[in-house]
N, C-alpha and C positions, 0 to 999 in steps of 0.2 A: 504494500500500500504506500502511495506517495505523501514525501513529508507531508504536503500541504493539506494534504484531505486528514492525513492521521489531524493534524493540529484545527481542523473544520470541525471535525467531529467530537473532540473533545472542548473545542467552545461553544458547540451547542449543548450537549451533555451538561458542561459546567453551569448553564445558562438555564435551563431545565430544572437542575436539581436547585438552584439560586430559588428559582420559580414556586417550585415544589414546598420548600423550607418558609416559604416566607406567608404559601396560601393555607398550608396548614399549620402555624405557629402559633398558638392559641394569644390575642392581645394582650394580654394582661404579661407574658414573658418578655413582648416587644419594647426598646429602647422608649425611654419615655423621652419627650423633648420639654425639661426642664428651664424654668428662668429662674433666676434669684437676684433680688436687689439688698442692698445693706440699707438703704436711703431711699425719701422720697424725692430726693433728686438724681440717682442713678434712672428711677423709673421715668422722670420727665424727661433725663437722654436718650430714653433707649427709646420713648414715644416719640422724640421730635421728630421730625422731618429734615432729612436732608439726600437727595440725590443719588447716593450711591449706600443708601440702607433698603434691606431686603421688605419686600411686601409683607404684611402677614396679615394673618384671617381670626376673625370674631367669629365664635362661633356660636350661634345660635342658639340661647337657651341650654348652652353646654355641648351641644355636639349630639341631640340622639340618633340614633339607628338601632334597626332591628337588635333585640336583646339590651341594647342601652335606652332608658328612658332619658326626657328634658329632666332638668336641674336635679339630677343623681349623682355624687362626688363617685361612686364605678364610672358613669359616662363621662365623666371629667377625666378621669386617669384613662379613660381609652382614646378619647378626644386627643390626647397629648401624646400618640402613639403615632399621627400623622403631621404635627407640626408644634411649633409653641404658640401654640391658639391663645388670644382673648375671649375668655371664657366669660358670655354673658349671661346673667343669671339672674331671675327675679325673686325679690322679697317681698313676702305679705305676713299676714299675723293670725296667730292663731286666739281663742276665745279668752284664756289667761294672758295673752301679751307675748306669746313669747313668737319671736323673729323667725319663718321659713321660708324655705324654699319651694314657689309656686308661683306657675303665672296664671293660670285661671283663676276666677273670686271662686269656683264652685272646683269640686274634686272630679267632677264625675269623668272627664275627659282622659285626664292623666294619672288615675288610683282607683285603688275597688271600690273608693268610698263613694257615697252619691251627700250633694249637698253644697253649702256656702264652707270653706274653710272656716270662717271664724264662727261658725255654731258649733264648731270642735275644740277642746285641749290641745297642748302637744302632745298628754298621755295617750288620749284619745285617736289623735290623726297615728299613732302609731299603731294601731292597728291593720290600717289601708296599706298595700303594698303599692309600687308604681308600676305602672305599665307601657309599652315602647310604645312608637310611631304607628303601627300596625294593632294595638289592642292586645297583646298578650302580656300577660301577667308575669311581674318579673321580681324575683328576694328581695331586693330594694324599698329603702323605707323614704319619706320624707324627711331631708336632711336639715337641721335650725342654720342660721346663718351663721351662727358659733361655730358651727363643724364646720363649713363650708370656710370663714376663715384661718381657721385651724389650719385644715388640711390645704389650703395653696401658697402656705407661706414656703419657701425655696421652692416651690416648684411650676406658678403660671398666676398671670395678672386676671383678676376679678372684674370683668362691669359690672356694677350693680341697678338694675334698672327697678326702683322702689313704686312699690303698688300701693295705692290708698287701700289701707287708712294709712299705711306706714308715714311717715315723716321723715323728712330729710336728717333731722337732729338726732332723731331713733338711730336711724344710718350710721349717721358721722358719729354716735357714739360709742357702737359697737367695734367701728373700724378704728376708733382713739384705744378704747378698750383692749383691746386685744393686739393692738400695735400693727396694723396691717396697712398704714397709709404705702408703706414699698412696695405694695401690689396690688391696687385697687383702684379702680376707674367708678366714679358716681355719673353714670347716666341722667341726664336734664334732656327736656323737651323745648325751653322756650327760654330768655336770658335771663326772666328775672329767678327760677328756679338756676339757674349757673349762678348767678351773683348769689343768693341768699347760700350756695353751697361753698363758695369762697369766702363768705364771710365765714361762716360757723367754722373753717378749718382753711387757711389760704397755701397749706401745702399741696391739698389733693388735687390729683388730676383728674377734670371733667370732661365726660363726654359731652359736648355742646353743642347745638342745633346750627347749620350753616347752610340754610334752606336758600338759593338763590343767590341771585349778585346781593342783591338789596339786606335780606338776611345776615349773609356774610360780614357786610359791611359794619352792621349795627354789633357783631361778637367781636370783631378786631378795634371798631372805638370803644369798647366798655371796658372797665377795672380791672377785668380778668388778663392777667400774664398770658403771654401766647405759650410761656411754658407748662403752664397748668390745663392747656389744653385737648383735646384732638376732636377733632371737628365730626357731624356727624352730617353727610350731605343729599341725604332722600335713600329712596329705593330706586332712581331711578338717574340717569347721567346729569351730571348737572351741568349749567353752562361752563365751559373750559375756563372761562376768567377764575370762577368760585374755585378750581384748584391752583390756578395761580397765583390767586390774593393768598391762599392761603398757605401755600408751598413759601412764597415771599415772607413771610411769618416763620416760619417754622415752625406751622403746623402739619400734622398729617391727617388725609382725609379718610372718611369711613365713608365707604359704599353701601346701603343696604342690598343684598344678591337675594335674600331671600323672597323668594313669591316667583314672578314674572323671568326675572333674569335666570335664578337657579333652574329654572324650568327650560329655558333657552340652552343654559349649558348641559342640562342633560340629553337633550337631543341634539345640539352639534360638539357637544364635547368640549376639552377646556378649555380650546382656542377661545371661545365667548371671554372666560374672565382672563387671559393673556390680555384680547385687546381693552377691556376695562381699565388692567392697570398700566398699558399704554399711554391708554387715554387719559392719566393721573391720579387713580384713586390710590390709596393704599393700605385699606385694609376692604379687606372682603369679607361683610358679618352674611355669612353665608348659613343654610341649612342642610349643606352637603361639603362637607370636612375632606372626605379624601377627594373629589374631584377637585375643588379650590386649592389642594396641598399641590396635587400634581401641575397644578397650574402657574402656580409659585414656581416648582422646579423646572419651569420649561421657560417660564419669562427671564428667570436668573441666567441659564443655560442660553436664551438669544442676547439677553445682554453680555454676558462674556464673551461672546463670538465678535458681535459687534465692537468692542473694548480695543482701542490698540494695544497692543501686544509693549509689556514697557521691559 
């Protein structure tokens, strides 16, 4: 047999068993893709924006898929098995006050339980287990946002997107409490909810509303440091100026992919959010983790190409 084919055939082989090893590797054994910050301003570096820093992706209520449910710290740890995801997560309250994880007001969507969360305890909501994207029933309990910052300190940055009745001060208390400002993003819809969140704590960084030119405009004249921020810019492309004004800042933009767009990329594949973050975005809060991962590694992969060679 000729050198070349013996050496053909052993890099497909190798290529196979690569293939093999990695479709059957159960996740939870897979490299986790950890962050750690010492400071709340290590984390305002690592969110700024600048030019030749890597995209990364917000992941949707945590990342579910089949077998992982939304806002379950197991779907958080599998989450981080495809990237160093911002891990978005929502809080609400339970009937004694005590702080969880859940974006519905009512259970019945996302647990066995049926009802309003806060006609429950936390003793109580412990009984409901969570269930995936698909309806099946899964070990997983409803997590308090205690555990929730417990568990991502050295290992991935929090949004927390706060559900009434919660309160922003409830928030900023628990995240003082437990010393998690090095890893946590406070999700705002509108500026004066970003201001009243800089007052109560002027280290943390906000996600902030940068709806339009006009939008934009009114978050880079307000009080708020462009360091404390990262911008949140629709679901849907916004005018190219809005990530210029806001790149010119040093800020970085968040793309919503979830809905319309993630559905685009599932039927033409990654190329969709390749050309997104062409187009300037730079974080993808996406509901599909490993297709926006892969998408990361192929925009990285044409920019190196492109790159002159130094």
């Amino acid at each position: 047999m000729p050198n070349h084919t013996r050496r053909l055939i052993i890099f497909l082989l190798t290529g196979i068993t690569l293939f093999a090893l990695l479709a059957f590797t159960p996740p939870e054994t897979l490299q986790k893709h950890y962050v750690q910050f010492q400071s709340v301003y290590e984390l305002q570096e690592y969110l700024a924006w600048s030019p030749e820093k890597t995209p990364l992706i917000g992941a949707h209520r945590g990342g579910p898929m089949p077998g992982y449910p939304e806002n379950a710290l197991e779907t958080f740890e599998h989450t981080l098995t495809y990237a160093p995801c911002l891990l978005e997560i929502d809080v609400r309250k339970s009937r004694d006050g005590r702080l969880v994880l859940m974006h519905d007001k009512t259970l019945d969507r996302t647990t066995t339980g049926k009802g309003p969360i806060g006609n429950y305890t936390y003793a109580e909501l412990q009984q409901f287990q969570l269930v995936d994207p698909e309806g099946a029933v899964t070990p997983y309990k409803i997590p308090t946002l205690k555990e929730a910052l417990l568990w991502a300190k050295g290992k991935a940055i929090l949004q927390l997107d706060v559900k009434e009745p919660v309160t922003f001060e409830q928030v900023v208390d628990s995240v003082e409490l437990y010393g998690a400002e090095a890893y946590v993003v406070i999700i705002t819809y509108n500026l004066r909810s970003a201001q009243r969140v800089h007052q109560l704590n002027s280290g943390l960084v906000i996600s902030a509303s940068a709806k339009g030119i006009e939008g934009t405009r009114r978050l880079l004249a307000s009080d708020i440091p462009a360091r404390n921020l990262i911008a949140f810019v629709g679901v849907g492309e916004p005018n190219p100026e809005v990530y210029r004004m806001l790149h010119e800042r040093g800020i970085r933009a968040i793309l919503g992919t979830f809905g319309n767009l993630d559905r685009r990329a599932m039927r033409r594949g990654p190329k969709v959010y390749v050309r997104l973050l062409e187009n300037g975005a730079d974080v993808l809060a996406t509901d599909n983790v490993p297709l926006a991962a892969r998408a990361i590694e192929a925009f990285i992969h044409q920019r190196m190409q492109l790159e002159p060679v130094r």
